[in-house]
N, C-alpha and C positions, 0 to 999 in steps of 0.2 A: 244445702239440703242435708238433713242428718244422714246417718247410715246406719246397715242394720247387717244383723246377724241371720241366716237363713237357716237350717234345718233338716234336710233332707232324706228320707229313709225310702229306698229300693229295694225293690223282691227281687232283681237281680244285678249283677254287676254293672256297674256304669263302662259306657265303651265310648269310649273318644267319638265326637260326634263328626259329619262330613264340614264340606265347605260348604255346603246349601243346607245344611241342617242349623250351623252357627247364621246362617246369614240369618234366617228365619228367626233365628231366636234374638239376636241383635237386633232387627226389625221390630218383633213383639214389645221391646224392651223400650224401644223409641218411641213406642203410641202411646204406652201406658207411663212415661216421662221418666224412667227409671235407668238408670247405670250399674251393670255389671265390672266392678272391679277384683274382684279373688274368688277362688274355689280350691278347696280342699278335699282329699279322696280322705277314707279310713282304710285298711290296709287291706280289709275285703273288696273294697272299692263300689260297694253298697250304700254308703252314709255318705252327704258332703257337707258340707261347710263354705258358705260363700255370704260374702261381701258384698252389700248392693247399696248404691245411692240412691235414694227417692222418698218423693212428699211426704209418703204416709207408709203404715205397713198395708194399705188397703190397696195401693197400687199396684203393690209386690205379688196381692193374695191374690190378685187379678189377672195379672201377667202371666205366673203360675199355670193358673187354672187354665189359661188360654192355650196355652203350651203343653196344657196338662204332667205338667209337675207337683210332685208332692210338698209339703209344706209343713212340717211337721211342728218349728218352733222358732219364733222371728223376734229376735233381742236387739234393742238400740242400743251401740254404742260410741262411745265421745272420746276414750282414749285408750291407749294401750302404755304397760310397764317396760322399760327400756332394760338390759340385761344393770344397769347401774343404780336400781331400785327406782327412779322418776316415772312419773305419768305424763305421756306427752298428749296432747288432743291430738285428734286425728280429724286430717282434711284430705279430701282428692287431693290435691297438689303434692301432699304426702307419696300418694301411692304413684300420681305421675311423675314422681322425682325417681320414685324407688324402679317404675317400669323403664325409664328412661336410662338408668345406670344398669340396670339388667338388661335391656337389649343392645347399649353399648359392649357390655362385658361378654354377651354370647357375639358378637361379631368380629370381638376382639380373639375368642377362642375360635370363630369358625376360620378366621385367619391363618391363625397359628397351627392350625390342622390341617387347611390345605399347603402352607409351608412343609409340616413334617411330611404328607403325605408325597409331596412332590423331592423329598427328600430318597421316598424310596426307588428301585430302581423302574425303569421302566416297562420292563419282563426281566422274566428268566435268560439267562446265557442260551442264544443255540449252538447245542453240542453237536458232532457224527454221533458217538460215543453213550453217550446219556442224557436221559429226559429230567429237566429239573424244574419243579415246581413252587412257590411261596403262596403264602393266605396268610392276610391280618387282617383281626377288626377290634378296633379298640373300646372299651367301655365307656367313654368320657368322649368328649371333642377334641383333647390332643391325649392320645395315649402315650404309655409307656415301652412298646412294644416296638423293634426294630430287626430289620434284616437288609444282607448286603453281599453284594460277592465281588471278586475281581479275575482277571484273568491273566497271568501270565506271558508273556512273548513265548512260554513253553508251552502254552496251554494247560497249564496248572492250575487247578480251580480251587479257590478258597470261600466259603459259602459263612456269612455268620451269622445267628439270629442271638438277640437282646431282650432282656424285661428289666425296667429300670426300674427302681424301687417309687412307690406311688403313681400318679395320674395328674393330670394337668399340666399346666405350665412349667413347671420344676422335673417334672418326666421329660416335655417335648426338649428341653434345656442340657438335660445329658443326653439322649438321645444325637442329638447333632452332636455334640461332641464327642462322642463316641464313631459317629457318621466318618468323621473328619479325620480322627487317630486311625479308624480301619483304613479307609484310600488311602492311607500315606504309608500303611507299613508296607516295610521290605519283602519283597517274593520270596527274596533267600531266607528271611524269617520262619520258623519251625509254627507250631501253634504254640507251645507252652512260653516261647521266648517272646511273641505277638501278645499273646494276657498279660504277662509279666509286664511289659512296653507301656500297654494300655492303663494297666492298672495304676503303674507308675506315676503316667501323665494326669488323671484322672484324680488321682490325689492331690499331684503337686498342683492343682487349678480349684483346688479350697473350694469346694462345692460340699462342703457340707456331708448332711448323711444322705446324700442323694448318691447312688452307687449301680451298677451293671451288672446283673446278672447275664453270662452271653457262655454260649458253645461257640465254638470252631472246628470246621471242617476244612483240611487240606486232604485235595486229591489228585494223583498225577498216576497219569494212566488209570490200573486199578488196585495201585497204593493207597490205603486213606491212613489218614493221621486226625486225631479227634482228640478236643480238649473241653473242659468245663468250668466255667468260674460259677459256680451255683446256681445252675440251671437244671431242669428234670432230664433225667438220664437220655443218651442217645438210644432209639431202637433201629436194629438190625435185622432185615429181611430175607432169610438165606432160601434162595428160588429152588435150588437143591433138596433139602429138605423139607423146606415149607413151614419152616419154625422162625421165630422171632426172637432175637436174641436184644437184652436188657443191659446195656452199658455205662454203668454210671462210677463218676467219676467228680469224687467231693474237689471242692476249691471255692475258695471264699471270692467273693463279686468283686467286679473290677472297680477302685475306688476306694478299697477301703486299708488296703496294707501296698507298701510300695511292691512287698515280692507274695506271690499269693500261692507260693506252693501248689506249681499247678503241674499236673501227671499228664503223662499223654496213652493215648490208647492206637495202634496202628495193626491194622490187618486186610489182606486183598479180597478185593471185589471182585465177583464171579458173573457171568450173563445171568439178570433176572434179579440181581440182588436188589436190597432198596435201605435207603436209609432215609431216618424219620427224625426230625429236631420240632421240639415246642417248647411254648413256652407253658407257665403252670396252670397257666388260665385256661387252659380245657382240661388236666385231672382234677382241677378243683371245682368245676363247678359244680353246682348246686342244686338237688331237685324243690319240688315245692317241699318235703319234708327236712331241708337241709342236710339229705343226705353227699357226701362227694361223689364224683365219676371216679375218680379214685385213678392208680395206675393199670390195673389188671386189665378193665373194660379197653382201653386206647390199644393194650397190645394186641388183643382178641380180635377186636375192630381190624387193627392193621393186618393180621396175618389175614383176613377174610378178603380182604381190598385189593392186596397188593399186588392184584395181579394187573391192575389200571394204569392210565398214566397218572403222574406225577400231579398236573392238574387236580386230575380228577380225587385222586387220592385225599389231598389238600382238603377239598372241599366234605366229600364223604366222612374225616376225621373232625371236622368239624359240626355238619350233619348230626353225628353220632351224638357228639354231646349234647346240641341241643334238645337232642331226643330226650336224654336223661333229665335234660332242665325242664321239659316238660311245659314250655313257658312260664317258668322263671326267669326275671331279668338277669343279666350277664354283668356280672359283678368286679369282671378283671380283664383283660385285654386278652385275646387268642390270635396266636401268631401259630404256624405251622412252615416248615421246608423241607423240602422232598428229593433226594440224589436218586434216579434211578439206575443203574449201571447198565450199559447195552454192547457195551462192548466185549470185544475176544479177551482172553488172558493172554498174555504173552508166558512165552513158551523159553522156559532157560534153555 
């Protein structure tokens, strides 16, 4: 049966339909002897564009109407231009070659994602001392996005979150490796000497321009030690004053130079304090005018919050953004982790 181009114009946005609204329509589609194979949004998501197999276009105009769809303008076509200048014809067996390598390839990522995802830890550390919190959600089916902690026989806690440079496959790829270099480093390890380690390894495993952007956090007692390979600044929660302090600290991402020149930042945690690690993926996101969330908004937000747990915090910095996104889709991975300090200071 030939196939045909459809048409579609809507007075308002088109909205994902249920599973009893598809069934309906698939049904409709089976009386009147016709197959649905593709649909296409326009970026209002007002207009479609779809693909339908069947006898005539009178079936189509039929089905339609039964369903009460619009019909605006219904073109037969027999082939499509391949990016290598040829016209190939086009048959269903086409399109079920093409659905059939695309639902292999998504279950091939949803795989790959519950791998990384089971990569992460299973909660937060429970501390006496402090409440720690993590939140990721990736943009894709395996993101870029990582965090990790471990613990000491001192009870020294080292907390680190990651953005690897792109999305999919090649993201989920450093990620584990980077998984792997973190649980092996040494306790005795500083932070700047652990980047440096990392970076090292990281290179010498010829991975290309695929690279790690990661903070670290070491804390014993309420010492913290804080380091960055090009990641968005650490914030500072001082429960004292009630301010939020901006810590940032350039260093090129792990992967790309064996020694990365990386600084370290150390100063004591006080009861109430909080400390805030992300990745870029919430200052950058995006409203519908393109505008960024930017850095100011995430500090403002934190100092308002901080007085939650850690959890909760997590989630509410997230929240936020989305607000700004305003429902716009989420274009980059959002990772967050959260130290809240509860313990006493020791006393020289």
């Amino acid at each position: 049966m030939p196939l045909y181009l459809i048409e579609r114009n809507f007075a308002q946005r088109v909205e994902e339909g249920s599973d009893e609204e598809n069934a309906a329509l698939f049904a409709m589609n089976d009386k009147f002897g016709i197959q649905w194979v593709y649909s296409f949004l326009s970026v209002d998501a007002k207009k479609s564009y779809c693909i339908y197999e069947g006898p005539s276009t009178a079936e189509i105009r039929d089905a339609s109407k039964a369903l009460e769809l619009p019909v605006d303008t219904i073109t037969e076509i027999d082939s499509r231009v391949n990016n290598d200048g040829k016209c190939v014809v086009l048959s269903m067996k086409d399109f079920d070659r093409e659905r059939e390598i695309r639902l292999r390839m998504e279950q091939e990522l949803e795989q790959a994602r519950n791998l990384q995802l089971g990569m992460l830890p299973d909660g937060p550390p429970d501390l006496q001392d402090a409440d720690v919190g993590f939140y990721t959600r990736p943009a894709t089916e395996v993101g870029g996005d990582f965090y990790d902690y471990f613990l000491s026989e001192h009870s020294t806690l080292t907390v680190a979150l990651g953005d690897a440079t792109g999305h999919g496959m090649q993201a989920g790829t450093i990620v584990a490796a980077t998984k792997g270099l973190f649980q092996n480093l040494s306790s005795a390890e500083g932070v700047v000497e652990a980047l440096s380690h990392m970076s090292e390894k990281l290179k010498n495993m010829s991975i290309g321009r695929n690279l790690m952007a990661l903070a670290m956090v070491k804390i014993e007692r309420n010492r913290l030690s804080y380091s960055s390979a090009g990641i968005p600044p650490m914030l500072l929660y001082r429960s004292q004053t009630k301010e939020v302090q901006e810590i940032l600290l350039e260093g090129l991402p792990l992967g790309l130079t064996s020694s990365g020149n990386y600084r370290t930042h150390e100063t004591e945690l006080y009861p109430g304090d909080v400390v805030l690690l992300m990745t870029d993926g919430l200052p950058e996101r995006l409203d519908p005018d393109s505008n960024e969330y930017g850095y100011s908004r995430p500090m403002s937000v934190f100092r308002e919050i901080a007085h939650n747990s850690a959890d909760r915090i997590c989630k509410l910095m997230v929240d936020a953004g989305d607000k700004w996104a305003d429902g716009r889709e989420q274009e980059d991975d959002i990772s967050v982790a959260v130290y809240k300090f509860l313990g006493d200071t020791p006393k020289n």
